[in-house]
N, C-alpha and C positions, 0 to 999 in steps of 0.2 A: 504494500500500500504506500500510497508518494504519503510523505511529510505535510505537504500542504495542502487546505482545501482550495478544489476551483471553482469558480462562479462559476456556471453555465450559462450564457445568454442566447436566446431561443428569438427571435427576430428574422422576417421577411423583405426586411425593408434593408435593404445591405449598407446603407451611407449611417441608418441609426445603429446597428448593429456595430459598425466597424466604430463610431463615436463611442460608442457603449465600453467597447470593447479595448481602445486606446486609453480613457479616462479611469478603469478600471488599473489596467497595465503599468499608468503612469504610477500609480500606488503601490504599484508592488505584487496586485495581486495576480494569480493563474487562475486566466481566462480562458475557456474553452465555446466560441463561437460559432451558433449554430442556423442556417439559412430556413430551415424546416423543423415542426416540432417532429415529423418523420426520421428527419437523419440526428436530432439530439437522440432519439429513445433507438434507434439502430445502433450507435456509439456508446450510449452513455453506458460507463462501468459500475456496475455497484458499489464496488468496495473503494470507489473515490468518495470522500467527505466533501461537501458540499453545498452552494446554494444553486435554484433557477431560478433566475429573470426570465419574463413572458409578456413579449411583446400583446396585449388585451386587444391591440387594435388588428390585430393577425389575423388571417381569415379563421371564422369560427372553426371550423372541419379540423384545421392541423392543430389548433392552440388545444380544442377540445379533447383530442387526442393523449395529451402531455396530462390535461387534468384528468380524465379518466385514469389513469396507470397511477396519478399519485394519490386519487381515492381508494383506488384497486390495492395501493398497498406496497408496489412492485417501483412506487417511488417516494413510499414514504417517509426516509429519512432523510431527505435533504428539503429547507426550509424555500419557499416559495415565495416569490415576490414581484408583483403585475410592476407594468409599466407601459408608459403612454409619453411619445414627446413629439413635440409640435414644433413645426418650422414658424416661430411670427415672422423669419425678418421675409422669407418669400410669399408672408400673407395666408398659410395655410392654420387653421384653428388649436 
């Protein structure tokens, strides 16, 4: 088992994903970034310690996916944490 835990960040949107995923880095931590919540739960190891980030604004079908498996059980010990970010300065909400 590695030493330290990784964030896992689960994102569709590859420019928040990758910001996600620099921001995190810059601190220190090990980031493991994921384009689909398909290829996070095809990857993801158990015996890494760990949090998810989940992208909420993600198409329902694949985010849905990640939260079944961690009510199922089969991803319940690593701690969960939604996310949503918005571009103001190009005007999007």
């Amino acid at each position: 088992m590695d030493k330290y835990p990784v964030v896992f960040v689960v994102d569709d949107d590859p420019t928040a994903r990758e910001s996600v995923t620099a921001v995190l880095a810059t601190h220190g931590m090990a980031v493991g970034p994921y384009a689909s919540a398909e290829e996070f739960l095809q990857s993801f190891d158990r015996t890494r310690d760990g949090c998810l980030i989940v992208d909420v604004r993600m198409a329902e079908a694949r985010r849905s996916s990640v939260l079944k498996k961690m009510q199922a059980g089969s991803l319940a010990e690593l701690v969960r944490m939604d996310m949503e970010l918005h571009d103001h300065q190009n005007g999007h909400p």
